[in-house]
C-alpha positions as a Python dict, from the first residue, in 0.01 Angstrom:
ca = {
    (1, 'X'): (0, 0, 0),
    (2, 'X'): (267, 267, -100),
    (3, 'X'): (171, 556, -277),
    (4, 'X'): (-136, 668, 6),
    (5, 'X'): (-233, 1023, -66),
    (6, 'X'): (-569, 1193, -124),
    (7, 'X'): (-623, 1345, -390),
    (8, 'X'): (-822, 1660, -441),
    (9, 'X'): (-1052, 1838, -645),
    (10, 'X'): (-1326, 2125, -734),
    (11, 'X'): (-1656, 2159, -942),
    (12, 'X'): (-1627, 2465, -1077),
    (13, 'X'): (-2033, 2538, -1154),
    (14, 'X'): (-1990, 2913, -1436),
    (15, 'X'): (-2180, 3139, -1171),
    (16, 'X'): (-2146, 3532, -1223),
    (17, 'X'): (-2243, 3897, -1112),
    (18, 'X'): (-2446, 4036, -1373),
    (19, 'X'): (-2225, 4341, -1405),
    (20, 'X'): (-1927, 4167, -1455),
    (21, 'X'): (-1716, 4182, -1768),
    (22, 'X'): (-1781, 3834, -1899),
    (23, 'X'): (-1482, 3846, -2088),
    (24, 'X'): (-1294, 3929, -1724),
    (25, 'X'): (-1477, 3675, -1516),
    (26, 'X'): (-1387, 3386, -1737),
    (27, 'X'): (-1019, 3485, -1707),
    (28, 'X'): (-1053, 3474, -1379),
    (29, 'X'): (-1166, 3148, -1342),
    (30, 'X'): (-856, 3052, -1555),
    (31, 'X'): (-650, 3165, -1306),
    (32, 'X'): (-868, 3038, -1029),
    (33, 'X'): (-754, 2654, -1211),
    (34, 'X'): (-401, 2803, -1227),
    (35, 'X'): (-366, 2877, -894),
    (36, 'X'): (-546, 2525, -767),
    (37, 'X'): (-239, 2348, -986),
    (38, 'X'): (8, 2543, -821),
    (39, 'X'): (-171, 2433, -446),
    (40, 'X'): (-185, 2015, -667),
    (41, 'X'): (-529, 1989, -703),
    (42, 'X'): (-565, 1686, -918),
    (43, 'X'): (-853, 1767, -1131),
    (44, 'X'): (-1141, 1991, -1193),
    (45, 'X'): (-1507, 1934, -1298),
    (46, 'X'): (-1636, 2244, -1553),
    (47, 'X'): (-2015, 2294, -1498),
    (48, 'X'): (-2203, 2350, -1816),
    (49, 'X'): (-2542, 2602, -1791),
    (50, 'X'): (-2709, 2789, -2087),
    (51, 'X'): (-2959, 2990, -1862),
    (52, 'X'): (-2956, 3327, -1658),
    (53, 'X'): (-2718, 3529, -1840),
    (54, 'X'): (-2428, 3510, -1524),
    (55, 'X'): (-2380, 3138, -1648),
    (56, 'X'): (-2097, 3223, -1891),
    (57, 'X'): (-1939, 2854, -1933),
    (58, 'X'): (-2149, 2737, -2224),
    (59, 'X'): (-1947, 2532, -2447),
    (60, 'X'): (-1706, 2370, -2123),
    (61, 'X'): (-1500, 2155, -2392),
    (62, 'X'): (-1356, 2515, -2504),
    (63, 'X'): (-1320, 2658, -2181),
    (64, 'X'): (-1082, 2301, -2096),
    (65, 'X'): (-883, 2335, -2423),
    (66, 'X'): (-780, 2743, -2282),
    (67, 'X'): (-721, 2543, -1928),
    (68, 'X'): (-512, 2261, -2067),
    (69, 'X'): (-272, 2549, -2204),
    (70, 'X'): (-238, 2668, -1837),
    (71, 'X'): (-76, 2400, -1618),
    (72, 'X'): (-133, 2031, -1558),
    (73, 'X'): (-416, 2024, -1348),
    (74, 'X'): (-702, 1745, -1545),
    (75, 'X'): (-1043, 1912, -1631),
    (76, 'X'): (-1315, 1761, -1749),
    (77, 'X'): (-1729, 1836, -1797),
    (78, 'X'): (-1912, 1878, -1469),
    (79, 'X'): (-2233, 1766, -1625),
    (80, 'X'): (-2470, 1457, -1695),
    (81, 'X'): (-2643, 1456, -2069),
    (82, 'X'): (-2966, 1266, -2071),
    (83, 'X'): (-3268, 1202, -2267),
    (84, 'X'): (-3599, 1404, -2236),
    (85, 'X'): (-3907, 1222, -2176),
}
């Protein structure tokens, strides 16, 4: 049992002020992820939402590629597709 360490991580759901610069908030959440690699988070889960205006994150695959470029922390999509009834 050798390599015992837990491992963390963060769901990262695209909430905003609504007089934010979107263009500003999303760069900050870049360098919220580059600041959780630096502290070795492990990985983080991108919510995806389409509604309310202060949900900016609505393509997540696109916000991953920018964080991928950043450091080495592992992102992936916070969300569950299903079928409508």
């Amino acid at each position: 049992m050798s390599d015992l360490y837990l491992r963390s991580g963060i769901f990262m759901a695209p909430f905003h002020n609504h007089d934010e610069n979107p263009t500003l908030s999303i760069e900050r959440d870049l360098e919220l992820l580059e600041h959780l690699d630096r502290l070795n988070y492990h990985e983080a889960w991108i919510g995806e939402h389409h509604s309310g205006g202060f949900e900016l994150i609505a393509c997540p695959e696109m916000f991953i590629a920018a964080a991928a470029q950043r450091g080495r922390l592992r992102a992936c999509r916070g969300n569950r597709d299903r079928p409508r009834p």
